[in-house]
C-alpha positions in Angstrom: -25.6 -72.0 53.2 -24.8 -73.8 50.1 -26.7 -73.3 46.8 -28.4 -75.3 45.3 -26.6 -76.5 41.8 -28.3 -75.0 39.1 -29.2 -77.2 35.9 -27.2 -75.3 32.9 -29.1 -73.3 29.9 -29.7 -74.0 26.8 -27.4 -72.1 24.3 -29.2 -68.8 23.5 -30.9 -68.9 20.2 -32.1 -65.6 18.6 -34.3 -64.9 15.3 -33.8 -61.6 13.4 -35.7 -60.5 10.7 -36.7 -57.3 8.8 -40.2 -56.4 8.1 -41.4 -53.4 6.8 -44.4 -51.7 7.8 -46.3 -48.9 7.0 -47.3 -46.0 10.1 -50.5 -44.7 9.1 -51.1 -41.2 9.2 -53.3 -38.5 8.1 -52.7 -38.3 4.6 -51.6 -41.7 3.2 -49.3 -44.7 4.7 -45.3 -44.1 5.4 -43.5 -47.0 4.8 -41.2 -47.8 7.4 -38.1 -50.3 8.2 -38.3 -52.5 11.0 -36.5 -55.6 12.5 -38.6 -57.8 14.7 -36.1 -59.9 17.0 -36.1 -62.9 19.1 -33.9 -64.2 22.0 -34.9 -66.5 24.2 -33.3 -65.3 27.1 -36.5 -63.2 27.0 -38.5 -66.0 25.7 -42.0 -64.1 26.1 -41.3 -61.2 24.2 -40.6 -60.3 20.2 -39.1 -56.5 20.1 -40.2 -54.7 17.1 -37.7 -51.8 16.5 -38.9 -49.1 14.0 -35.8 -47.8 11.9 -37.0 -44.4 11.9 -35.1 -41.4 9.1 -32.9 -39.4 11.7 -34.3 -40.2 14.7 -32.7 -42.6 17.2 -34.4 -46.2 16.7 -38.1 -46.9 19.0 -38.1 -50.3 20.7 -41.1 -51.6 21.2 -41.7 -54.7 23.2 -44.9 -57.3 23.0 -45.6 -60.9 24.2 -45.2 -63.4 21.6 -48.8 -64.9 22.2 -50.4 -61.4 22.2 -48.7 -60.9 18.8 -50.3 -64.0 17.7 -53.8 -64.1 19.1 -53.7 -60.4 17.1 -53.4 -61.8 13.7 -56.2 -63.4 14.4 -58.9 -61.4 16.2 -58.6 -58.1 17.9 -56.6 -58.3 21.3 -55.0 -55.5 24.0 -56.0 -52.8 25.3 -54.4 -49.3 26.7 -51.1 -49.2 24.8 -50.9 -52.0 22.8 -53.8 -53.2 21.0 -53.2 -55.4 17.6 -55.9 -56.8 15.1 -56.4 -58.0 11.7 -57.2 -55.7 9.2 -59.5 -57.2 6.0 -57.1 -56.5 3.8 -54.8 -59.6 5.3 -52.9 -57.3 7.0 -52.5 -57.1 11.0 -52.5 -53.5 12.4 -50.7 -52.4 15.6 -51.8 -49.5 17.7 -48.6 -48.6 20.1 -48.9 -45.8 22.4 -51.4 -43.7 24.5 -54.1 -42.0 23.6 -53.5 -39.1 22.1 -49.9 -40.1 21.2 -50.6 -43.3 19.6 -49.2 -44.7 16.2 -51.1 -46.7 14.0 -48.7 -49.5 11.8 -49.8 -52.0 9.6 -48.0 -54.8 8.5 -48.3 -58.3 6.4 -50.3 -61.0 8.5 -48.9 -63.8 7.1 -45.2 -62.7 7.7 -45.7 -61.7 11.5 -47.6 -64.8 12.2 -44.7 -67.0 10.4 -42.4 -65.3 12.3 -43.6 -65.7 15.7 -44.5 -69.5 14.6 -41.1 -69.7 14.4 -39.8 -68.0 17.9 -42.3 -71.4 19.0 -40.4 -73.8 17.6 -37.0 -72.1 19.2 -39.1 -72.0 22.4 -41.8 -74.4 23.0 -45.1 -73.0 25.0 -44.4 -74.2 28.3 -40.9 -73.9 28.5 -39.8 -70.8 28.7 -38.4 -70.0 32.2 -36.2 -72.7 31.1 -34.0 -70.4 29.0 -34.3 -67.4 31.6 -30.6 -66.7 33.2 -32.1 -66.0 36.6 -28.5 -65.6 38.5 -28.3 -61.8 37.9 -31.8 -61.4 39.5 -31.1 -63.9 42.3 -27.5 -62.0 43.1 -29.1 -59.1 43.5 -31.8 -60.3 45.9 -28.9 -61.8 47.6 -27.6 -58.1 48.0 
């Protein structure tokens, strides 16, 4: 049966920044290095990855609106749960209980930068910059 032709995709665009954060602990705050990235052949989703002194890097990965509506009022729930802080900060609480880490970072930096993954990729049109072909083949079998 033939398929159907399949409208191309737009060139992949992809936003990269450093951020640093702080992991709160016990005792006082730990800075650490982080790159927040963008692509939007995974349009929903900003990956924070925590730079971490001789450990192999920590991915984690959170919907773009999520990260938003949590620089702005308190949001999530089990093991991602994101807030602003009164100190115009936004903290992130990534993990289960009892094994969670608690980060903090600038509010007005995260919000800017996932402002920005909107203008790469409007609300609305994301599955538009999806490759679905490897999904599909494999459905196919």
């Amino acid at each position: 049966m033939p398929q159907p032709p399949v409208a191309p995709l737009p060139s992949p665009r992809v936003l990269t920044r450093a951020m640093p954060m702080e992991l709160l602990t016990a005792d006082l705050p730990v800075r650490i290095e982080t790159t927040v990235r963008y692509t939007s052949r995974d349009p929903h989703t900003l990956s924070i990855v925590f730079h971490l002194p001789g450990a192999d890097p920590v991915v984690w990965r959170l919907d773009r609106e999520m990260v938003l509506v949590g620089c702005l009022t308190a949001t999530g729930e089990g093991e991602v749960q994101l807030g602003p802080a009164p100190d115009g900060k936004v903290i992130l609480r990534l993990g289960p209980a009892g094994h969670r880490a608690t980060v903090r970072c600038e509010q007005d930096a995260l919000a800017r930068l996932v402002r920005e993954t909107f203008v790469l990729v409007p609300q609305g049109t994301e599955e538009g910059h999806i490759d679905w072909q490897p999904l599909l083949a494999t459905l196919r079998g």
